[in-house]
N, CA, C and O atoms as a GROMACS GRO file, in nm:
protein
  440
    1UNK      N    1   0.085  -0.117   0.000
    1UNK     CA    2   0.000   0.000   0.000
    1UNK      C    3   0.090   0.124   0.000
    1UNK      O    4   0.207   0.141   0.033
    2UNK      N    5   0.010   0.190  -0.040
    2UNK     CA    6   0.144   0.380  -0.092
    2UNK      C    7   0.051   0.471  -0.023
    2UNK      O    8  -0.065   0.501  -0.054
    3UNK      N    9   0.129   0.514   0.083
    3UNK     CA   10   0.060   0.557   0.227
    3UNK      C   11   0.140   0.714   0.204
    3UNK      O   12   0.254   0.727   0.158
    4UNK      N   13   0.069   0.804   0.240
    4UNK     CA   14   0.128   0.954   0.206
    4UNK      C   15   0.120   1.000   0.389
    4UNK      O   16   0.003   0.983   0.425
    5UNK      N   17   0.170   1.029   0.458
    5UNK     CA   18   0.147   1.096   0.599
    5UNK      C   19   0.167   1.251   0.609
    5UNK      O   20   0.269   1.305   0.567
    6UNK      N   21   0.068   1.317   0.664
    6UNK     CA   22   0.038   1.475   0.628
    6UNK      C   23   0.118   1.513   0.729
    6UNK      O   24   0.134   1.451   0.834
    7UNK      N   25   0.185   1.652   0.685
    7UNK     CA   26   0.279   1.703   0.791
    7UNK      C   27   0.280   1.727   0.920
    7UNK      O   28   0.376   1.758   0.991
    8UNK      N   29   0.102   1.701   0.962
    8UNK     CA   30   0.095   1.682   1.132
    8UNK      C   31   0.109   1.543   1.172
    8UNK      O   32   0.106   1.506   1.289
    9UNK      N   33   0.121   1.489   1.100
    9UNK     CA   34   0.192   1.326   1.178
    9UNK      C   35   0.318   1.344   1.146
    9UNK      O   36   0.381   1.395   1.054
   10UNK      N   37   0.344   1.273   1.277
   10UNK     CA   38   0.528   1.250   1.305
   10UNK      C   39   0.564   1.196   1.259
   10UNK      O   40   0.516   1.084   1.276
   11UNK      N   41   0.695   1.202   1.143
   11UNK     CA   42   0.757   1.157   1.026
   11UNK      C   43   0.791   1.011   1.063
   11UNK      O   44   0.776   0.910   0.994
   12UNK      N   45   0.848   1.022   1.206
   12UNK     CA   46   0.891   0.863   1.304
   12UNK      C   47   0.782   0.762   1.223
   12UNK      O   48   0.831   0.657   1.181
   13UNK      N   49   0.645   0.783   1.197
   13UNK     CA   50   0.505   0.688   1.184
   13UNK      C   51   0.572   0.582   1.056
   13UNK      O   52   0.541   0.463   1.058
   14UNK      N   53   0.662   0.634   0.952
   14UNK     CA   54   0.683   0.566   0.820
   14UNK      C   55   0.710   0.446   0.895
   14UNK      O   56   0.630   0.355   0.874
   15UNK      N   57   0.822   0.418   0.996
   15UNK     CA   58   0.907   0.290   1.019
   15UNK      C   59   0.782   0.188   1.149
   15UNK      O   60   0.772   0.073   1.193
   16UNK      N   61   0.717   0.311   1.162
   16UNK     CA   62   0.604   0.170   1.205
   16UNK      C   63   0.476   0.109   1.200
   16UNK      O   64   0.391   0.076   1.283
   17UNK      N   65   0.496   0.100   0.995
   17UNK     CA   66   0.435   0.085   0.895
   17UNK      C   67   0.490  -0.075   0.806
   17UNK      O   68   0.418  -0.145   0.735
   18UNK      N   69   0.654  -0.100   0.844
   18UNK     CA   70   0.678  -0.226   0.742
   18UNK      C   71   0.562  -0.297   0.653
   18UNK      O   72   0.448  -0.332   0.681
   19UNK      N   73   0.619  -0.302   0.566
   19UNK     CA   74   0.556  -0.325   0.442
   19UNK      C   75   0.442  -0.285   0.340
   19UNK      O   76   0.352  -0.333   0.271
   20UNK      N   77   0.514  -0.150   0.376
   20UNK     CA   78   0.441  -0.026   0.292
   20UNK      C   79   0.500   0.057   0.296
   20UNK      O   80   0.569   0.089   0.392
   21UNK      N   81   0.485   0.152   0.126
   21UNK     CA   82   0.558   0.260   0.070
   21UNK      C   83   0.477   0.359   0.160
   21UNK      O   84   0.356   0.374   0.178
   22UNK      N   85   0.594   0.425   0.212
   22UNK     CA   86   0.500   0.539   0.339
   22UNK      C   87   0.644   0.673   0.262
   22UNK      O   88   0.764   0.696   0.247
   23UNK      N   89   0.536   0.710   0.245
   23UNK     CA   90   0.626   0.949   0.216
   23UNK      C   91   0.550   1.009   0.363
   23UNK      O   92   0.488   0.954   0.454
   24UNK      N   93   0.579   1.113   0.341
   24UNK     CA   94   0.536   1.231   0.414
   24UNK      C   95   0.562   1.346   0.315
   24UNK      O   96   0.662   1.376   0.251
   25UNK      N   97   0.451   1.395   0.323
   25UNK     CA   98   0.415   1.556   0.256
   25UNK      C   99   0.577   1.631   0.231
   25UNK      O  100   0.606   1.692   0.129
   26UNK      N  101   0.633   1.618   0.301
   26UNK     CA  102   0.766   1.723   0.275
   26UNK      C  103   0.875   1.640   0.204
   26UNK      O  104   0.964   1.674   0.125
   27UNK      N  105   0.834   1.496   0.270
   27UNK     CA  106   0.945   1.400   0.077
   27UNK      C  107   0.880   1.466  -0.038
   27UNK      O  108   0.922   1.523  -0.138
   28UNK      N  109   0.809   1.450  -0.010
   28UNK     CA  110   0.706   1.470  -0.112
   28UNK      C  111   0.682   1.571  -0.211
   28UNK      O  112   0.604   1.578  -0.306
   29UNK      N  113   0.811   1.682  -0.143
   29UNK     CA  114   0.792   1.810  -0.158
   29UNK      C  115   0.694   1.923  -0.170
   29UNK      O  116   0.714   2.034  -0.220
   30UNK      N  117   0.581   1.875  -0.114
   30UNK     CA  118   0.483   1.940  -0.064
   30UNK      C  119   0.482   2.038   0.047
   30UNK      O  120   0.400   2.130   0.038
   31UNK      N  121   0.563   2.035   0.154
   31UNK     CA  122   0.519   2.098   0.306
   31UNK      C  123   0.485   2.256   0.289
   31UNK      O  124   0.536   2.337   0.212
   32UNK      N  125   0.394   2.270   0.372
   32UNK     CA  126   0.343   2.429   0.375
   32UNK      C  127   0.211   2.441   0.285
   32UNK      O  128   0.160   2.553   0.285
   33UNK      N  129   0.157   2.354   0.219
   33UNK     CA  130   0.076   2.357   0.102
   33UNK      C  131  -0.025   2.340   0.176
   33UNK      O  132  -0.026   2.254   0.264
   34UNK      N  133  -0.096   2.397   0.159
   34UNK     CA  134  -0.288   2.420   0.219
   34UNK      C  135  -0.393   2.277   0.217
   34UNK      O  136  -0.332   2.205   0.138
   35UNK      N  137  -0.489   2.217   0.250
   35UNK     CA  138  -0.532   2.117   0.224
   35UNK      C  139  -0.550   2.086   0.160
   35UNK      O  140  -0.507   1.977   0.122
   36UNK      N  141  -0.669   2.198   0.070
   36UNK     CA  142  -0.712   2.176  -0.096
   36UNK      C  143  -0.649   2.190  -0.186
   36UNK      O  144  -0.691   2.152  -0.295
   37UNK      N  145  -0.532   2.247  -0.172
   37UNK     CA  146  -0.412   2.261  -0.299
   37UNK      C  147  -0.354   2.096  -0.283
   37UNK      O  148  -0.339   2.017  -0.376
   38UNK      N  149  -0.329   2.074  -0.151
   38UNK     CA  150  -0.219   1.959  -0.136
   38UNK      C  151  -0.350   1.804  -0.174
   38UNK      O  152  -0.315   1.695  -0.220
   39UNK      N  153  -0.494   1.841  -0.137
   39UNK     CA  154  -0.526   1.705  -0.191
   39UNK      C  155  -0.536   1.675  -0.367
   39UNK      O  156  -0.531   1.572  -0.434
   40UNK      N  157  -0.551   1.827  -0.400
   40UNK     CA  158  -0.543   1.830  -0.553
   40UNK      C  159  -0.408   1.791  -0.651
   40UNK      O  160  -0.391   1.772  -0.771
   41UNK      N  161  -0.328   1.791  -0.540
   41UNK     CA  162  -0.177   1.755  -0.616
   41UNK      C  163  -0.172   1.600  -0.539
   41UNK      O  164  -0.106   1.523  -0.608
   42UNK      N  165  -0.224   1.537  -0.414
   42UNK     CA  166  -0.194   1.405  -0.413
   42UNK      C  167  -0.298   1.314  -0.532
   42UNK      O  168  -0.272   1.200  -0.570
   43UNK      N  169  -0.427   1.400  -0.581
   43UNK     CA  170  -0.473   1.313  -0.666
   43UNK      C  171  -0.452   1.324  -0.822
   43UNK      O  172  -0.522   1.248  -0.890
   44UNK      N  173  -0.381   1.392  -0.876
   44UNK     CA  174  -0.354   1.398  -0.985
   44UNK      C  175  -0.176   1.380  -0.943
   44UNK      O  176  -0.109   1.436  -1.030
   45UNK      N  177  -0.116   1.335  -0.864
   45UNK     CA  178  -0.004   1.235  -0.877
   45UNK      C  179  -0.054   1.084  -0.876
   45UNK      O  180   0.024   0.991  -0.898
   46UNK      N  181  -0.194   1.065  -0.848
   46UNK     CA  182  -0.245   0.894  -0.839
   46UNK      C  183  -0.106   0.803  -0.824
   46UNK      O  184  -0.076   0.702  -0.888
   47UNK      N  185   0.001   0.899  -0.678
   47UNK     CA  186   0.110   0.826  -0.664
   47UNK      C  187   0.048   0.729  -0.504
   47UNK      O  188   0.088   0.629  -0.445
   48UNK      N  189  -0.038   0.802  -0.490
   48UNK     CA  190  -0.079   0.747  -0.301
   48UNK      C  191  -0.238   0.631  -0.315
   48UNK      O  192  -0.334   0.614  -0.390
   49UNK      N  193  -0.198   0.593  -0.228
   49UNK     CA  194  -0.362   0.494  -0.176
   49UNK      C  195  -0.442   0.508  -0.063
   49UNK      O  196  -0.543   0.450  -0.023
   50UNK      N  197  -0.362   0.614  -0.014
   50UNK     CA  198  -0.426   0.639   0.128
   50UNK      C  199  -0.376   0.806   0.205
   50UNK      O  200  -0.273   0.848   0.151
   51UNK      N  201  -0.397   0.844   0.249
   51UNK     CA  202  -0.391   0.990   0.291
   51UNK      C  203  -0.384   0.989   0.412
   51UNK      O  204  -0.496   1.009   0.459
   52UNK      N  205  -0.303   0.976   0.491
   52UNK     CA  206  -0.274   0.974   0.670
   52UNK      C  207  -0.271   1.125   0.770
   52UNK      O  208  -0.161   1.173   0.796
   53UNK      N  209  -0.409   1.198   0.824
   53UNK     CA  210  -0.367   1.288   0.851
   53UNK      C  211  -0.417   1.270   1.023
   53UNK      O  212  -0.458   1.162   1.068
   54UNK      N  213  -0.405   1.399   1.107
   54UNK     CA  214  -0.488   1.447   1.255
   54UNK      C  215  -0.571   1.520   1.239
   54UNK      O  216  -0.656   1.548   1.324
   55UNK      N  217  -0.562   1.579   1.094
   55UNK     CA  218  -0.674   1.697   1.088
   55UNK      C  219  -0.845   1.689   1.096
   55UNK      O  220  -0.909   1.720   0.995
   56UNK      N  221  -0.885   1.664   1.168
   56UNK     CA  222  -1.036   1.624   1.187
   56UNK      C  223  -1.146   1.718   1.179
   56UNK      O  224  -1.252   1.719   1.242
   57UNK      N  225  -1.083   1.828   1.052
   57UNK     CA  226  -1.203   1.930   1.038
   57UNK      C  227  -1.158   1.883   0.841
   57UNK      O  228  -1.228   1.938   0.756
   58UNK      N  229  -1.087   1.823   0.812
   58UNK     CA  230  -1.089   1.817   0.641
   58UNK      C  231  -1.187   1.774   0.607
   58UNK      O  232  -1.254   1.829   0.520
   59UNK      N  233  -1.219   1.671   0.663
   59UNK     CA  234  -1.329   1.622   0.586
   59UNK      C  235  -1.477   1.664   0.596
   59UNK      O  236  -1.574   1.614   0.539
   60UNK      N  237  -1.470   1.787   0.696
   60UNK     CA  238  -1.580   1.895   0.676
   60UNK      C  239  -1.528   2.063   0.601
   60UNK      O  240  -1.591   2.166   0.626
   61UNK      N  241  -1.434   2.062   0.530
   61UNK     CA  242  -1.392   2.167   0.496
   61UNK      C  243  -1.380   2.149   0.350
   61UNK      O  244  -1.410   2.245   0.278
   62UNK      N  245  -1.326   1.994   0.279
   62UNK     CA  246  -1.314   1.996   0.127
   62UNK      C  247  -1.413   1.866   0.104
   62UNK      O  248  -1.440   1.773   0.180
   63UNK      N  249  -1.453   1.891  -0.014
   63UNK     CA  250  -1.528   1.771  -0.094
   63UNK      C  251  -1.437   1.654  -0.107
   63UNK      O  252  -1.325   1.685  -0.149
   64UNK      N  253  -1.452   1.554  -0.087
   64UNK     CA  254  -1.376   1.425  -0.074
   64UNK      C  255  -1.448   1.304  -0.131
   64UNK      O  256  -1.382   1.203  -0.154
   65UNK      N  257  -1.552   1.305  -0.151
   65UNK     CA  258  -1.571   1.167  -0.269
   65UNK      C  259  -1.564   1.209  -0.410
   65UNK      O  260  -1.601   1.307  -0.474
   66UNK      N  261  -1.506   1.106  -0.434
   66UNK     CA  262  -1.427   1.106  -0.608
   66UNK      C  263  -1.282   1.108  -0.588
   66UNK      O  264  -1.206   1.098  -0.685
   67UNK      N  265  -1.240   1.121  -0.470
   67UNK     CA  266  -1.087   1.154  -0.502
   67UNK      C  267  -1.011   0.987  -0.518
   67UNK      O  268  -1.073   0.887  -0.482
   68UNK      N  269  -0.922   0.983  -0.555
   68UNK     CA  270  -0.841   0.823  -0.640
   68UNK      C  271  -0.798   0.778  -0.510
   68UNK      O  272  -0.741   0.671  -0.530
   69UNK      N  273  -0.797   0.804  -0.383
   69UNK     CA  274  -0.750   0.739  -0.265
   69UNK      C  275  -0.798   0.780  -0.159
   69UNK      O  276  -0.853   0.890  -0.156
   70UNK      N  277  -0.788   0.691  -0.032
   70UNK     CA  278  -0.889   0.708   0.114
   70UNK      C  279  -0.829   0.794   0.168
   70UNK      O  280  -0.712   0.814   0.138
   71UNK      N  281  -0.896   0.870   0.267
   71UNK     CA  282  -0.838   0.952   0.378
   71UNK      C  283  -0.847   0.885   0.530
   71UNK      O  284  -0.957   0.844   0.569
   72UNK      N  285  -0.734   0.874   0.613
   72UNK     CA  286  -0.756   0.783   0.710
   72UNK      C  287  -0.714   0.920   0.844
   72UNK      O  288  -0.600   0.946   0.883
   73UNK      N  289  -0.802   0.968   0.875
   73UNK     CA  290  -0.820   1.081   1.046
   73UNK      C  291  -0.753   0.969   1.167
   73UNK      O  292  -0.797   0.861   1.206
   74UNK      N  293  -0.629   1.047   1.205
   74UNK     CA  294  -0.618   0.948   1.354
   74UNK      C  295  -0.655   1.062   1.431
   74UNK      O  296  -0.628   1.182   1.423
   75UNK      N  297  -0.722   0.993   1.508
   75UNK     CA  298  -0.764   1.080   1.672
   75UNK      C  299  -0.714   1.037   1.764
   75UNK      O  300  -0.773   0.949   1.826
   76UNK      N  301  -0.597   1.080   1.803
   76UNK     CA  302  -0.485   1.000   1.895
   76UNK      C  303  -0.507   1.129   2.010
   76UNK      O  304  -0.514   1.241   1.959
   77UNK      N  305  -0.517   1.123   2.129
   77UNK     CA  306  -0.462   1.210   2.190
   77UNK      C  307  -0.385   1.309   2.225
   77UNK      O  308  -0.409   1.395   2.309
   78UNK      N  309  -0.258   1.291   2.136
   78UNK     CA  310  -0.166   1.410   2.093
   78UNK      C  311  -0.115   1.313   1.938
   78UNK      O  312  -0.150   1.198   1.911
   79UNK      N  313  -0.031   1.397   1.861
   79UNK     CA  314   0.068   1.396   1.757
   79UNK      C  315   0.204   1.330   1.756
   79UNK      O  316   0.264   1.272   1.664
   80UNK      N  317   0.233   1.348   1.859
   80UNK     CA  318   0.363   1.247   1.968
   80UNK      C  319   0.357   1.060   1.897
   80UNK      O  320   0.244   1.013   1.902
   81UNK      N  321   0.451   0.980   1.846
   81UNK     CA  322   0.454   0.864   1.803
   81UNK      C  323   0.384   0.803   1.920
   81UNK      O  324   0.284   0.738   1.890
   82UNK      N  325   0.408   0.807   2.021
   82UNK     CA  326   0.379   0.700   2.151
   82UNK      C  327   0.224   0.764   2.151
   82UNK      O  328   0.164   0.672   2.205
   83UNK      N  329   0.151   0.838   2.131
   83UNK     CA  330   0.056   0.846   2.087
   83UNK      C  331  -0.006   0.770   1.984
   83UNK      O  332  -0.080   0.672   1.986
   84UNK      N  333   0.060   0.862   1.861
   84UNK     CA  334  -0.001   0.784   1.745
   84UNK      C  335  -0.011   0.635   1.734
   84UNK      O  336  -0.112   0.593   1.677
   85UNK      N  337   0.082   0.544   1.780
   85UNK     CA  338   0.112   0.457   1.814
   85UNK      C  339   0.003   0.325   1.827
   85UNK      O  340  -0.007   0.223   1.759
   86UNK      N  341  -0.087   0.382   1.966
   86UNK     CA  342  -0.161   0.357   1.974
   86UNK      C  343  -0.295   0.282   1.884
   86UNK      O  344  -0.364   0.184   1.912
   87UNK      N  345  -0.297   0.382   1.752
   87UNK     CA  346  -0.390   0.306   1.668
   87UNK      C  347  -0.328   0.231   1.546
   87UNK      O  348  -0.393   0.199   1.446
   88UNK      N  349  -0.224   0.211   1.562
   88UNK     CA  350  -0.126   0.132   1.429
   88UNK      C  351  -0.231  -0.010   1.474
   88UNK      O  352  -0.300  -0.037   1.375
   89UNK      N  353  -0.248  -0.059   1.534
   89UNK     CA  354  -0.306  -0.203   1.532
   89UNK      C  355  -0.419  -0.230   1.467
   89UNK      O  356  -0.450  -0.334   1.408
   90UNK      N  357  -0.525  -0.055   1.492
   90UNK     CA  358  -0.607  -0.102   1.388
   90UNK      C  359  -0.634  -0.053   1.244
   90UNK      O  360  -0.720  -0.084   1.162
   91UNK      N  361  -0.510   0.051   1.240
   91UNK     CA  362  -0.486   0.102   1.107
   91UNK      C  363  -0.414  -0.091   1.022
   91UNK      O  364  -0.454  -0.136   0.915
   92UNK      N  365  -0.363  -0.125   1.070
   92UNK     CA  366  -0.320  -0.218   0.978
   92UNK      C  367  -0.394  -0.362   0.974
   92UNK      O  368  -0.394  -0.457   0.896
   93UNK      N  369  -0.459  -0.330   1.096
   93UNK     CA  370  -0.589  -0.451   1.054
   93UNK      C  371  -0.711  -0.431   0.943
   93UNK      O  372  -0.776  -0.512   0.876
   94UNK      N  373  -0.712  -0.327   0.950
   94UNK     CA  374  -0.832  -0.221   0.835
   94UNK      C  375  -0.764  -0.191   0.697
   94UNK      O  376  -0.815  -0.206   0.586
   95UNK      N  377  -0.629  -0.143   0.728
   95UNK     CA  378  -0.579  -0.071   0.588
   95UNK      C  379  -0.594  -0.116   0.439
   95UNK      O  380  -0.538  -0.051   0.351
   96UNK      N  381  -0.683  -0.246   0.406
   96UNK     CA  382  -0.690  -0.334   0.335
   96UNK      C  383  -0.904  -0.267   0.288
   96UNK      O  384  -0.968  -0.246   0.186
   97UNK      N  385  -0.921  -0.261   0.384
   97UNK     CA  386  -1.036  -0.206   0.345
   97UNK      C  387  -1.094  -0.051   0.328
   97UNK      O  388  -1.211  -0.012   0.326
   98UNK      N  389  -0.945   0.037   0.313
   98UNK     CA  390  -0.982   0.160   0.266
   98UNK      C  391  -1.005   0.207   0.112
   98UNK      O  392  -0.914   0.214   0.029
   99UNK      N  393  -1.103   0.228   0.094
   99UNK     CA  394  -1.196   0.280  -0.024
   99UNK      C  395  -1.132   0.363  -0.061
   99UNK      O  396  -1.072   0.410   0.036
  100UNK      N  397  -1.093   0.441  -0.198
  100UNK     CA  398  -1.039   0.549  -0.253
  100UNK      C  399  -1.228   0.628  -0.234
  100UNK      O  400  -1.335   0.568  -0.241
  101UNK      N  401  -1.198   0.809  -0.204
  101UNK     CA  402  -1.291   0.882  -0.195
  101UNK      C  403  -1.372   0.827  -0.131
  101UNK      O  404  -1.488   0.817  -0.173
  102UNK      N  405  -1.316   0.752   0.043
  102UNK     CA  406  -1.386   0.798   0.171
  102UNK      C  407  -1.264   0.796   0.235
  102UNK      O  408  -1.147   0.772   0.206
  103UNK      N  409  -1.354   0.841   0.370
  103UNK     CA  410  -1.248   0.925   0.484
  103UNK      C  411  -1.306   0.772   0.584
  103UNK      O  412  -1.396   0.692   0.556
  104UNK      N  413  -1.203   0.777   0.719
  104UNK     CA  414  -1.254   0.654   0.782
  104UNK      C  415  -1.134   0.729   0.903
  104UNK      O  416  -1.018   0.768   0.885
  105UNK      N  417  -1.221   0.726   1.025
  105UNK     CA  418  -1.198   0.773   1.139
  105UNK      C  419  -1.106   0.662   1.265
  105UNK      O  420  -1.158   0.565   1.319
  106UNK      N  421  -0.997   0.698   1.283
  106UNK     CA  422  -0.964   0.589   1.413
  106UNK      C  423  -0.951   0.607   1.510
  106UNK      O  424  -0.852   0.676   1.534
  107UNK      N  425  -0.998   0.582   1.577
  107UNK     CA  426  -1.010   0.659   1.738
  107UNK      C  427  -0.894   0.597   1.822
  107UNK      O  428  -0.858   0.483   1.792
  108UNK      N  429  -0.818   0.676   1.946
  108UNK     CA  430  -0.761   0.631   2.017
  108UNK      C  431  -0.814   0.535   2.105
  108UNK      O  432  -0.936   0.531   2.095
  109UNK      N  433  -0.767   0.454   2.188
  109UNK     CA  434  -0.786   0.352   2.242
  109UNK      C  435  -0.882   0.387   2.389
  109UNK      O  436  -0.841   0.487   2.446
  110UNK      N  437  -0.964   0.339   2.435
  110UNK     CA  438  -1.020   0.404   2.578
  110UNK      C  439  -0.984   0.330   2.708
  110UNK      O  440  -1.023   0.374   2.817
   0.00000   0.00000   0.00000
């Protein structure tokens, strides 16, 4: 899977991903780029399969069905890896069932 991680996740997230092509927005040469500019350039690169962000107002701010890959919201408690961390178990139990043009929410652990 070709996993893109948005510049509010911690770059650390690629290596605890094995066995998946994981960028971040600033490989990517993207960083600083606005949402709707930056989802318009991840879908006309149709280089990603999935869209990894924290931002939990995008998907009330831009139109998102039709786009060539899923958007996956972590709601981790902070941005911090040992945070994010937390939902890798069920990001990679799921990551198989993300839809291009939907968004799919993961909640931190309770």
């Amino acid at each position: 899977m070709r996993i893109l991680l948005d510049e509010c996740v911690d770059a650390n997230l690629r290596r605890e991903l094995p066995g998946h092509e994981v960028w971040t927005v600033g490989y990517a040469g993207w960083a600083g780029i606005k949402n709707g500019k930056l989802l318009c350039l991840i879908a006309d690169s149709r280089q990603f399969d999935v869209f990894v962000t924290m931002d939990k107002n995008l998907p009330l701010q831009h139109q998102l069905a039709g786009l060539p890959f899923a958007i996956v919201v972590l709601r981790a408690t902070s941005n911090k890896i040992s945070a994010v961390r937390l939902l890798l178990p069920e990001f990679l139990l799921r990551i198989h069932e993300f839809q291009p043009g939907h968004v799919y929410f993961l909640n931190a652990p309770v």
